[in-house]
N, C-alpha and C positions, 0 to 999 in steps of 0.2 A: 504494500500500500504506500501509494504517495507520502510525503511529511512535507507540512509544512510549517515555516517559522515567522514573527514578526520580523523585519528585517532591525537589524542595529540599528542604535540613535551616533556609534561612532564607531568606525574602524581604525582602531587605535586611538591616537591622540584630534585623529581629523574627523569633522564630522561626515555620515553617510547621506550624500544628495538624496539619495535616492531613498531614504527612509519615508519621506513624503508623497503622499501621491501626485501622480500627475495621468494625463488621459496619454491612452498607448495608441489610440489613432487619429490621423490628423481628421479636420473638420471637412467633410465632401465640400465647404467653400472656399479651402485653405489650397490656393493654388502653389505647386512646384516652381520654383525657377529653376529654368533649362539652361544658365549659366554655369559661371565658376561659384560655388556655392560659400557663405560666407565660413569663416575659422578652417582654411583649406590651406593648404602651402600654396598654390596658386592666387588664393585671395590676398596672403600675406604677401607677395609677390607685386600686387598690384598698388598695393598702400605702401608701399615701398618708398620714403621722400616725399608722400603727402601728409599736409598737416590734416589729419581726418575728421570726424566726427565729434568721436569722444573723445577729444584734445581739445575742444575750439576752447572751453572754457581753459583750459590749464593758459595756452596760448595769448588768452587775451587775460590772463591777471586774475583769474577770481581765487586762486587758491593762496594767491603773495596773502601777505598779513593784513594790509593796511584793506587791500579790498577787500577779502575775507572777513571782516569785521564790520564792513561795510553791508556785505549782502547777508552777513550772519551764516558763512558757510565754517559748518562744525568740522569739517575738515582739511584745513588750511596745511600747506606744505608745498614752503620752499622747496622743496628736494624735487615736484612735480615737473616744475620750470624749467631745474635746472638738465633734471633727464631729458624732458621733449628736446631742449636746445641741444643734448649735446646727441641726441637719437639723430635727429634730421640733418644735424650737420654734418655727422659721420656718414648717413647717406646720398645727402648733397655733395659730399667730397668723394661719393665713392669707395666709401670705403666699411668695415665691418663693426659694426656697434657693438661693443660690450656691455652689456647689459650689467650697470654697479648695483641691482638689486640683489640682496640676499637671497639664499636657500628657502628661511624662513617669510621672509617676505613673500617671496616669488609663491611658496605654499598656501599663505594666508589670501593672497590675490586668486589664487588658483580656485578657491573655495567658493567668494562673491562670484568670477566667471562663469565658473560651475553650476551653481546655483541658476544663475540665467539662463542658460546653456538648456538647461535642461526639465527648465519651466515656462519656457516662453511658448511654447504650442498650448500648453496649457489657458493662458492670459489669450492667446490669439482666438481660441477656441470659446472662452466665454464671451471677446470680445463682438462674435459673428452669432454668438448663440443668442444673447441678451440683448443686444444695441445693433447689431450690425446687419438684420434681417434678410435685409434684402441688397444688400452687395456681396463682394468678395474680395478677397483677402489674395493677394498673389506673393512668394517669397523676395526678395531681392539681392544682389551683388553687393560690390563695391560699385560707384558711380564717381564718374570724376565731376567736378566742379568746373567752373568757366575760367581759373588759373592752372599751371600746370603744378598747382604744388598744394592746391584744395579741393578734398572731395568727401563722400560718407557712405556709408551702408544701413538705410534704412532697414528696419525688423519687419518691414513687411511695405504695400500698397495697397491701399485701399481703394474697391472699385468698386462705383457704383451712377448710374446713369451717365458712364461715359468719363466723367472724372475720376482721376486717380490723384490721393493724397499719402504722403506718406507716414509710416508708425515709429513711432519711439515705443517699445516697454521695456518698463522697471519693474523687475520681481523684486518684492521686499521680501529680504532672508531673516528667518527666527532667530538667526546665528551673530553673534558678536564674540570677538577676540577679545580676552581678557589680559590685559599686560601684567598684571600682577602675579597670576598665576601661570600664564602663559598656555593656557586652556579655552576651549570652546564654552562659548554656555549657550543655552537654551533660552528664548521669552518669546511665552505666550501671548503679549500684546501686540505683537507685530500687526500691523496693520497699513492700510494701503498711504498715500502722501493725499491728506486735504487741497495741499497748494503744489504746485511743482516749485520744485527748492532750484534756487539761483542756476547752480553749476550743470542742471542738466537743459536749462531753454537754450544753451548757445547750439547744443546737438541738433533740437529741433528743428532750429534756424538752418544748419548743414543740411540737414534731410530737403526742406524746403527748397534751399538754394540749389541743390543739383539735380532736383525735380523738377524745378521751376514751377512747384505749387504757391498756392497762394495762406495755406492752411497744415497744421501738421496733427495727427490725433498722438494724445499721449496718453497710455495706460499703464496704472501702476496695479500693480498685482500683489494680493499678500496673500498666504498658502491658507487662514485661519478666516480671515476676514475682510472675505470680500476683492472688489475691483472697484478703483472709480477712475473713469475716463473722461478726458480733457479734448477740447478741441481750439489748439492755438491760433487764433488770426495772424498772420503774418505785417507788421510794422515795418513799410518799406525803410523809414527812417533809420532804427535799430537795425534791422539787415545791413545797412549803407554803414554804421558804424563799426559793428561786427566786421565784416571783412575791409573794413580800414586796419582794425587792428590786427585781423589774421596777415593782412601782407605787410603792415607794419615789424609783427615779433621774425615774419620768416627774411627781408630783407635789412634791417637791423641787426638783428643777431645772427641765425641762421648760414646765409653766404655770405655775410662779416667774419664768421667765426668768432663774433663776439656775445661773452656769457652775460644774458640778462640780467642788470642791475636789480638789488631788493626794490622790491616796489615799483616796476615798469611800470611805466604807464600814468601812474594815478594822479599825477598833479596836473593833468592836464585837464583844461576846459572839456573836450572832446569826451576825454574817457569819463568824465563825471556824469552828463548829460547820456554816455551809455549806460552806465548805472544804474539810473534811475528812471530809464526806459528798459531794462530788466527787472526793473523794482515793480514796474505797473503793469508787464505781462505776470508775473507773480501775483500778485494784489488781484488784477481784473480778469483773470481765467478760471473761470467759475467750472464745477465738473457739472458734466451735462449730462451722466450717468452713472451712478451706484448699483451694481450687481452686489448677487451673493456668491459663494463656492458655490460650484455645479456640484451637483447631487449623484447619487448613487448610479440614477441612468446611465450614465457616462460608464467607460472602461478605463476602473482606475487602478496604477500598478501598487494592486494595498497588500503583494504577498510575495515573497519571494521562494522558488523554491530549492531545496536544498541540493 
């Protein structure tokens, strides 16, 4: 006779992604992309010397200190700046990036990925089942941008009466790293983001920009409680400031070869006025829908076998 077991909450010291459910087939509106598929050595191939997506923030200052404090980002870090600067210059010169992140870093990063990684059909799938009726969802690439050195990989496209817009989702993970004890822990409140937090609208804006949509939908996922999804209007204004600063940090520093001073950016007129057209996409993007977990209907992987 079969056996079966609860799966671990950790293998070893790391926790088990997969101890969470998620749905084991994709949504019949959850279109394949017939590309280079994204987390591929070919994908990584392409983002090669582009400032991407999920950098535009590090790039344009929200993680220095002075703007970090600014936009109330709990995760501020110099060291983010100075890595992209010294990642793309190494590729803009040609040559092989060392990557100065630790073992235990690279681990701890590897977990948040993961997490994503491996929940996001899950968030895609409530997003078509609850709110998304009557469109469809298609996968996407890497997309390059209108410079040779800006582009993104939206998590999906969304299609419906002809328009296509594109998706940001953010799984939120139950999991936090404990520096004291240097352990995982567990919390049950995890729960979805009421507002979108500073450091992830400038991605939005990526996706946007190399879509050349006018709109970006943003869903945050949490495994306990719920989704709520966003739908950004697009601020020509802030777009025009944003990639001021993306080709600001990458000719400045970048093919300078010169390491971005603490606090890029900030005392300037310009970058202040982007600020605070960050601040009022934050403020004035109200979620336009709140789901719950999908229910037992669904095929969830709740077992593992031995």
């Amino acid at each position: 006779m079969t056996k079966y077991k609860v799966p671990r909450l950790y293998k070893g010291k790391k926790p088990n992604i997969k101890y969470w459910k998620r749905v084991k087939n994709r949504h019949p509106r959850y279109l394949e992309h017939d590309g280079i598929k994204q987390n591929t050595p070919d994908w990584f191939k392409q983002r090669k010397g582009k400032c991407s997506g999920s950098v535009w923030s590090v790039a344009i200052a929200l993680f220095e200190k002075k703007a970090g404090n600014r936009v109330k980002n709990t995760s501020k870090s110099r060291q983010k700046s100075l890595d992209l600067f010294k990642k793309l210059n190494a590729e803009y010169n040609e040559k092989e990036y060392d990557n100065i992140m630790s073992e235990e870093e690279k681990d701890k990063m590897a977990v948040y990925c993961d997490w994503g990684s491996y929940h996001e059909s899950t968030a895609i799938y409530n997003f078509l089942e609850n709110y998304a009726i009557d469109g469809k969802v298609r996968e996407c690439g890497f997309m390059n941008g209108k410079t040779k050195y800006t582009g993104s990989s939206p998590d999906g496209v969304f299609i419906v009466g002809g328009k296509e817009t594109p998706i940001e989702v953010k799984c939120r993970t139950p999991l936090y790293f404990n520096k004291k004890t240097q352990e995982w822990n567990y919390m049950n409140r995890c729960k979805p983001f009421d507002k979108i937090p500073f450091k992830y609208i400038p991605q939005t804006y990526a996706h946007m920009h190399v879509t050349d949509s006018d709109s970006c939908v943003f869903i945050s996922w949490s495994p306990m409680n719920g989704c709520n999804i966003f739908n950004i209007k697009k601020d020509n204004r802030l777009m025009e400031l944003i990639l001021y600063y993306i080709d600001r940090f990458y000719n400045d520093f970048v093919v300078k070869g010169k390491e971005p001073p603490e606090n890029y950016f900030f005392e300037e007129e310009k970058y202040q006025e982007m600020l605070k057209k960050l601040a009022e996409v934050r403020d004035n993007t109200p979620i336009v829908k709140t789901t719950e977990n999908l229910e037992n209907a669904l095929m969830y992987d709740s077992w593992l076998f031995e």
